[in-house]
matplotlib code that plots the C-alpha trace (Angstrom):
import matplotlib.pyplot as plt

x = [40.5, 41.2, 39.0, 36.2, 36.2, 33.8, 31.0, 29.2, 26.2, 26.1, 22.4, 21.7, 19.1, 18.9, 22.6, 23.3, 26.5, 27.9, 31.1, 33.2, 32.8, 36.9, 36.1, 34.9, 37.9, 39.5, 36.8, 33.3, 32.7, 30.1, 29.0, 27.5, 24.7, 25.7, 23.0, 23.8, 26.7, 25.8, 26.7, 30.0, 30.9, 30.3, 31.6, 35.0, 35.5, 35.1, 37.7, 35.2, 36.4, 40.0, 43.0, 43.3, 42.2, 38.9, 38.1, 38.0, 35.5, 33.2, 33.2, 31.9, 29.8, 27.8, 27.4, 26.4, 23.9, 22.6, 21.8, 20.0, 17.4, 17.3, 15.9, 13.1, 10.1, 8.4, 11.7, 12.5, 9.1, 10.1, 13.1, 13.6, 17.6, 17.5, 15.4, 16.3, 16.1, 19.6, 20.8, 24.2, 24.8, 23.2, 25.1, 28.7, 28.1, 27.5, 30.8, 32.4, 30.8, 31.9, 35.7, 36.1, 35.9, 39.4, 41.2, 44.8, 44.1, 44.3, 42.6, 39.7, 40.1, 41.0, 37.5, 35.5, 37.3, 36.4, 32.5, 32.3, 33.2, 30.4, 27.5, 25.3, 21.8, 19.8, 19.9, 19.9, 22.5, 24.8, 23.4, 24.4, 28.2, 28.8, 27.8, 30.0, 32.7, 32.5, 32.3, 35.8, 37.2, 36.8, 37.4, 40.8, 41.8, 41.8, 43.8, 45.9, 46.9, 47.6, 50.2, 51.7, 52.5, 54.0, 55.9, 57.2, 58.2, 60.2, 61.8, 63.2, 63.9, 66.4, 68.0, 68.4, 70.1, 72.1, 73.3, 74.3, 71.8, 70.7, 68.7, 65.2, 64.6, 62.0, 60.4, 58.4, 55.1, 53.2, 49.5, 47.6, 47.6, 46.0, 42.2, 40.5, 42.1, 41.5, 38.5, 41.3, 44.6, 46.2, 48.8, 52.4, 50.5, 49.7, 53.5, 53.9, 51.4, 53.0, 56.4, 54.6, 53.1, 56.6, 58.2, 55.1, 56.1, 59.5, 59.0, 56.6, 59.3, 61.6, 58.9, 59.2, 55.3, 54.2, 53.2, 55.5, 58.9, 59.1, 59.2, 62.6, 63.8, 63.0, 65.3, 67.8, 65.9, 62.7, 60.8, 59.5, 58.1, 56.4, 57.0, 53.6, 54.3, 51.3, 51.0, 49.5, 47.7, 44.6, 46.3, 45.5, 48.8, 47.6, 43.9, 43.4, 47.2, 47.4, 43.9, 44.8, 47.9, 46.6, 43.8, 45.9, 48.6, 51.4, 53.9, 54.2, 55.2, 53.5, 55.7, 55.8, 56.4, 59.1, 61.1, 61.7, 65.7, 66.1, 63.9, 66.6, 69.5, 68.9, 66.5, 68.0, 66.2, 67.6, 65.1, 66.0, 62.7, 60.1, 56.7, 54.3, 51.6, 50.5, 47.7, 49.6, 52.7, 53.3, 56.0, 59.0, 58.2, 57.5, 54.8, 52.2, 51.0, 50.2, 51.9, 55.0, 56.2, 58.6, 60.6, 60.4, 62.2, 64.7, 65.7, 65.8, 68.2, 70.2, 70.5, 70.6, 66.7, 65.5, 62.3, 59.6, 56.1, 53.4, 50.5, 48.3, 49.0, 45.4, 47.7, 49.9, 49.2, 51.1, 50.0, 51.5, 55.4, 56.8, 55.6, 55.7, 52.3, 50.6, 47.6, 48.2, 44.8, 44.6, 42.2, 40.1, 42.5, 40.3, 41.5, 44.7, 43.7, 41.6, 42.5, 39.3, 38.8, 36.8, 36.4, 38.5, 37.4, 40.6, 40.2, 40.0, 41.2, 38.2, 35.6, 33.1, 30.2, 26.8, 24.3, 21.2, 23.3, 25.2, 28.0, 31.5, 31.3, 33.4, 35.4, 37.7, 40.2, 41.5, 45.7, 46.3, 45.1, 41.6, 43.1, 46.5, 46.8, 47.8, 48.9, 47.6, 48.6, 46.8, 49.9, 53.4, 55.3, 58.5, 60.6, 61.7, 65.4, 64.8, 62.4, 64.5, 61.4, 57.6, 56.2, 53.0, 50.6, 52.8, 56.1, 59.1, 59.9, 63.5, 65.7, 67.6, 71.5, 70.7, 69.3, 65.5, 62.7, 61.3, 57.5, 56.0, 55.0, 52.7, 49.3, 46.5]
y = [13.8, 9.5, 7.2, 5.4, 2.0, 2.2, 5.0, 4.9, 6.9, 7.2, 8.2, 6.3, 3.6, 4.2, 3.4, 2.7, 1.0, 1.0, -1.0, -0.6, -3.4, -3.9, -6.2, -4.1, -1.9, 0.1, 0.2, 0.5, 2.1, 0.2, 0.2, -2.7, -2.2, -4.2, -5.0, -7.6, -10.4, -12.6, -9.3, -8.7, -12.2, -12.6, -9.3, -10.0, -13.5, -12.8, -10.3, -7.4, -5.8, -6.4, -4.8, -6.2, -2.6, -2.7, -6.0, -5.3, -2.1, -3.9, -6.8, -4.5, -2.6, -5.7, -6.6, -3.3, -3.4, -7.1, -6.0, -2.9, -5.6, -7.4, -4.1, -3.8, -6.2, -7.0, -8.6, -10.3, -12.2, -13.1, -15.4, -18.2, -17.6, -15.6, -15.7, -12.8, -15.7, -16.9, -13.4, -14.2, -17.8, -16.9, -13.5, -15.6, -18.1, -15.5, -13.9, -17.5, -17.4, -14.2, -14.8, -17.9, -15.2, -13.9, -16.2, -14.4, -10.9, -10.5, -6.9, -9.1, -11.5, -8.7, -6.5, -9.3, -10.1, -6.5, -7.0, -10.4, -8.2, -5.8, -8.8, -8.4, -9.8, -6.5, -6.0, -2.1, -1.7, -4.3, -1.8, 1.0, -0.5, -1.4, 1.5, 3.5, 0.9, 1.1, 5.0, 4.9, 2.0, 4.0, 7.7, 6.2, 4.3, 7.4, 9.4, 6.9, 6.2, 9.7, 9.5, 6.3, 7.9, 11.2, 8.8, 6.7, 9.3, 11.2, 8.3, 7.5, 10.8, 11.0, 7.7, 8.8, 12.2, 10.0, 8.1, 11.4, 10.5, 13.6, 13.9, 11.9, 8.5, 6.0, 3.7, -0.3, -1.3, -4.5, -5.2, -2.4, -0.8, 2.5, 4.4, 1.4, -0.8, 1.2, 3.4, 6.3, 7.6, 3.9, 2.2, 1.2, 3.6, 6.4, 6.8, 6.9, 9.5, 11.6, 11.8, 13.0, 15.5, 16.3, 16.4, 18.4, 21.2, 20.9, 21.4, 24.5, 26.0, 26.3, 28.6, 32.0, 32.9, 30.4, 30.9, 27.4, 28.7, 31.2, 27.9, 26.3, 23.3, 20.2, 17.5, 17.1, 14.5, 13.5, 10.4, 11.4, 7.5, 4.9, 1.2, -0.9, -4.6, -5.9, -8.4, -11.7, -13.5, -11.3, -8.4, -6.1, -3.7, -3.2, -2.8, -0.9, 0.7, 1.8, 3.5, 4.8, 6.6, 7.5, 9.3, 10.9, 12.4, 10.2, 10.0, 5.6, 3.2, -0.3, -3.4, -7.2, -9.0, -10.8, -7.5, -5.8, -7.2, -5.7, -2.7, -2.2, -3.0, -0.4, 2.3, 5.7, 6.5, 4.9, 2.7, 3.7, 1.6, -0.2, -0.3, -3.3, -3.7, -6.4, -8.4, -9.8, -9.5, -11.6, -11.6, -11.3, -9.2, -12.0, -10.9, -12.1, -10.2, -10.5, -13.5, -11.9, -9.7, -12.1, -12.8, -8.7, -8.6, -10.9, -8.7, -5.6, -7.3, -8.0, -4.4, -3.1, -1.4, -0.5, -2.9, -1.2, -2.8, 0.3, -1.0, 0.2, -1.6, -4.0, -5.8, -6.7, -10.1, -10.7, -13.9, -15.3, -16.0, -16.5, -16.5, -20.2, -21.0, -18.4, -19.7, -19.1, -18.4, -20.7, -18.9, -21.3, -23.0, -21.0, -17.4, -18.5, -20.8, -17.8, -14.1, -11.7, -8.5, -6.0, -7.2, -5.2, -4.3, -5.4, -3.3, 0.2, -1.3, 0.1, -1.3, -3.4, -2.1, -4.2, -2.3, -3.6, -2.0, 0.3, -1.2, -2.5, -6.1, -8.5, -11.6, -14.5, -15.7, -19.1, -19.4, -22.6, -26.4, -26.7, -30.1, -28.6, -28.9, -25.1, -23.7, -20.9, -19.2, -15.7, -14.7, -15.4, -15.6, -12.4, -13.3, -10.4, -10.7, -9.0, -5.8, -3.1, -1.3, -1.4, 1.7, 2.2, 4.9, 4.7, 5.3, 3.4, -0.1, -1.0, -3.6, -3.5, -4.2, -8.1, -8.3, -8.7, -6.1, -6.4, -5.8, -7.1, -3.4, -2.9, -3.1, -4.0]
z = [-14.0, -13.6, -14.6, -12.3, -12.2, -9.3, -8.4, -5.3, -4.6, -1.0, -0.1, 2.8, 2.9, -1.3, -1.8, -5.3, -6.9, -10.2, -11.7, -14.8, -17.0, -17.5, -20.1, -22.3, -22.2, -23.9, -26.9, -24.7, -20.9, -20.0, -16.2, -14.4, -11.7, -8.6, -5.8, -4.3, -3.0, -6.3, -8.2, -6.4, -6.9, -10.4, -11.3, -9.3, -10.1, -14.4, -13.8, -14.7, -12.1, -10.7, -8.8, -5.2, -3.6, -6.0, -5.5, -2.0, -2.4, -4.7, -2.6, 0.8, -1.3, -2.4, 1.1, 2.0, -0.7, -0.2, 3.7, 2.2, 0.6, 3.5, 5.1, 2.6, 4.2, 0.6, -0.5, 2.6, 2.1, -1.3, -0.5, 1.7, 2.6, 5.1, 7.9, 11.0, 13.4, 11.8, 10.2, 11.7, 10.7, 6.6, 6.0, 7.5, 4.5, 1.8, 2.9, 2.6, -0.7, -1.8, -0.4, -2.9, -5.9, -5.4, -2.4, -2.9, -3.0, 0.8, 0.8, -0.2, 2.9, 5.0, 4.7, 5.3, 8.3, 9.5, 7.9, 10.5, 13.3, 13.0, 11.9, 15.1, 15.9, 14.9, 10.9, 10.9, 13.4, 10.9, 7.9, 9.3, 10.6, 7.2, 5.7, 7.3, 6.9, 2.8, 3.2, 4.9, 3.0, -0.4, 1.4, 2.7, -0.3, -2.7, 0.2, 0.5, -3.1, -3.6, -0.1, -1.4, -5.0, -3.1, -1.0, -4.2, -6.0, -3.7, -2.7, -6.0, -7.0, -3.8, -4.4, -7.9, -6.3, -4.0, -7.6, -8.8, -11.7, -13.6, -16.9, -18.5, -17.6, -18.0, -15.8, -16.2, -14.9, -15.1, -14.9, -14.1, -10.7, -11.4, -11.0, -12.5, -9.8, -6.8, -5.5, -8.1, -8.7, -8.4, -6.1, -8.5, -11.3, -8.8, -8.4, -12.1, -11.5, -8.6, -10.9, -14.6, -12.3, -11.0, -14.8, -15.7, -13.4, -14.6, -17.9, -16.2, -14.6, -17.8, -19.3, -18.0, -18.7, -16.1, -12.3, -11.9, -12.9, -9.3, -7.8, -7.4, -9.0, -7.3, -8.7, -11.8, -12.9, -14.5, -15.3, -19.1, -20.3, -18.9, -20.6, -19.5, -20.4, -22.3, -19.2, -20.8, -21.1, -19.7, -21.1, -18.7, -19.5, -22.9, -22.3, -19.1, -18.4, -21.6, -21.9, -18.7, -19.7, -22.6, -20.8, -18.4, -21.0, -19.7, -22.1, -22.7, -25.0, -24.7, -24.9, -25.1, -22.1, -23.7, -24.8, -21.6, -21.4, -25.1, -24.4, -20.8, -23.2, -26.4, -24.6, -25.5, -22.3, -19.2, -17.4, -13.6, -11.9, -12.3, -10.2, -9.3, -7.8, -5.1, -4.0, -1.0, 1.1, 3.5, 7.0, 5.3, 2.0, -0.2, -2.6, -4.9, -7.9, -11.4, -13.7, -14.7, -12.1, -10.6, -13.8, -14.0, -10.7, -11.7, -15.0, -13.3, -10.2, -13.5, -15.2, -11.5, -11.7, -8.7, -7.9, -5.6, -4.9, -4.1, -1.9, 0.9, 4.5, 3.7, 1.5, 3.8, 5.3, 9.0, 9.4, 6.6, 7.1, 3.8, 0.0, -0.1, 1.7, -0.6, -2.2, -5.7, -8.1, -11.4, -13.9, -16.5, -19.5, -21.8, -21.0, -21.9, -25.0, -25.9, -26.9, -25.9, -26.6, -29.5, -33.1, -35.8, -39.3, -41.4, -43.8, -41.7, -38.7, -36.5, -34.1, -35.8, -34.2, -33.7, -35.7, -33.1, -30.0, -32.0, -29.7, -30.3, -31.2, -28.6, -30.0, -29.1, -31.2, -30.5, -30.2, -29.6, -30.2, -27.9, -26.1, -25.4, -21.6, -20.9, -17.2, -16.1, -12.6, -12.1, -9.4, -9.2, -6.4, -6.1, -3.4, -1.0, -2.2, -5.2, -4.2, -3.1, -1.7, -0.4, -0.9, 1.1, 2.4, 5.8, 4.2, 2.0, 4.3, 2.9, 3.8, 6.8, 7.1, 7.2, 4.1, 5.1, 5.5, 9.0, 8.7, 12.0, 13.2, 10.3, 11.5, 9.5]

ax = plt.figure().add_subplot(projection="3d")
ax.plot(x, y, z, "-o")
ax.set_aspect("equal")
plt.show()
């Protein structure tokens, strides 16, 4: 079963909504009560909660749940904000405010565009719009992760056939793009997912005993290791794709960021693809994502990898012509000055655990000079040119004969 980085109790009226403290990872599950737009926007902008699909869940829940106070008369009388006369006008601003946590992951922008459209004059009419909004958003999220990794993986697996490319082979990943990112299973990791599975009943098949080895073989070759890059400097490879894997039983081996050319180069394994997430992709297939995955692109154009970004159609941003006029996040000079994560006994190289909260004691390490002007993007930039394929929950969009994927008939 994959992780939740999001669980939403649905009882209407009494909805409740509770949020993974990513932070904490992968030493502590911790989960984070959220009840209002102040909650979503704290929780998304400290990166508790990331991954554009989740951020974009979390972000309609907390609306959801901040118009479920508004229905409840004693609170309403116990803050000056809103007032019904100018419902409209107040709840607009809180969505401005609750936009500037995350301004390029367009799944984000994209939801609360939809949210305006159903803000009406009568406050249970917009309760119940959004409800059932947030009750489809996460319903068709999960369904379509689990299509997008189906359609990822047979899509390699027959451009591997058409490579006459037979035996084990490993694949890259950056960030992570799995359960704790979406409402479960996972966009670039949910293809990962789709071909262990695949290997899985492979390796099935081979044993005569099992109910899987009637079935006939599916391809000549399998994907049996995963490389996550470590993805600084919020390290979200090595904290949440790794405990992820882990979890799951995915054969991996973690690596630096700076080894994947050696890794490519010495790898007993062949490295046939890597797989990326996105938080945006505009006109022409430019994409943004994590700090790291354009230089990622450019090694694997150089080993000939195949490149593939795997995410849902709300990523994609039509209005947008080229990667250029992206808005580009900068995080705090601190995270990068700054190493977080769970204290470690040196001697017995465990948790140090707080003996009040009986908890795993979070630290920072400083890693550089504290007046050392650092730069810090959040997002890079991968131009088109170098992703062979965008692998959605509508199919595999690949380049055309001039060289350019032509995405204008993907509606959002």
């Amino acid at each position: 079963m994959s992780l939740k980085a999001i669980v939403f109790d649905r009882t209407p009226g009494s909805c409740k909504v509770q949020v993974l403290d990513q932070l904490l990872l992968p030493y502590q599950s911790q989960y984070l009560a959220i009840n209002s737009i102040d909650d979503g926007f704290r929780v998304i902008k400290s990166m508790q909660v990331r991954g554009a699909p989740a951020i974009a869940i979390v972000g309609v829940l907390s609306i959801l749940l901040e118009c479920q106070l508004l229905l409840d008369e004693s609170f309403l009388r116990t803050q000056s904000y809103y007032d019904l006369a100018h419902l409209s006008d107040r709840l607009n601003q809180r969505l401005d405010f609750l936009l500037s946590s995350r301004p390029t992951a367009v799944n984000l922008s994209n939801a609360i565009n939809d949210i305006r459209r159903l803000i009406k004059s009568d406050l249970k009419m917009i309760y119940d719009s959004i409800y059932k909004y947030a009750c489809d958003l996460v319903d068709e999220d999960f369904a379509d992760n689990v299509t997008m990794g189906e359609n990822g993986a047979k899509h390699l697996l027959k451009e591997l056939e058409k490579e006459q490319f037979q035996g084990d082979f490993g694949v890259l990943t950056i960030c992570n793009t799995g359960s704790l990112a979406t409402s479960g299973y996972g966009t670039a990791l949910g293809v990962i997912r789709s071909l262990h599975q695949r290997s899985k009943a492979e390796n099935d098949s081979a044993d005569p005993t099992s109910p899987a080895s009637k079935k006939a073989k599916t391809s000549n070759a399998k994907m049996v290791r995963v490389f996550p890059l470590e993805t600084r400097p919020y390290n979200q490879g090595s904290r949440l794709t790794a405990y992820e894997l882990l979890h799951d039983e995915i054969p991996s081996t973690l690596i630096t960021d700076s080894s994947i050319s050696y890794l490519i180069s010495t790898s007993k394994i062949p490295i046939k693809a890597a797989f990326v997430g996105a938080d945006r992709i505009v006109k022409n297939g430019d994409t943004a994502n994590k700090i790291g995955t354009f230089q990622l692109s450019l090694i694997c154009r150089h080993f000939g990898i195949k490149f593939y970004v795997v995410a849902p159609t709300t990523t994609f941003d039509n209005r947008t012509e080229t990667g250029d006029k992206i808005v580009v996040e900068e995080r705090p000079p601190n995270e990068f000055r700054f190493v977080q994560g769970t204290l470690i006994d040196g001697s017995s190289s465990l948790p140090v655990i707080d003996q009040l909260s009986n908890t795993p004691v979070k630290a920072k390490v400083g890693i550089t000079p504290l007046d050392m002007p650092v730069w810090n993007p959040s997002f890079d930039i991968t131009p088109h040119d170098y992703i062979d394929g965008i692998i959605t929950e509508k199919g595999v969009f690949t380049k055309a004969e001039d060289g350019k994927f032509h995405l204008e008939s993907v509606s959002v």
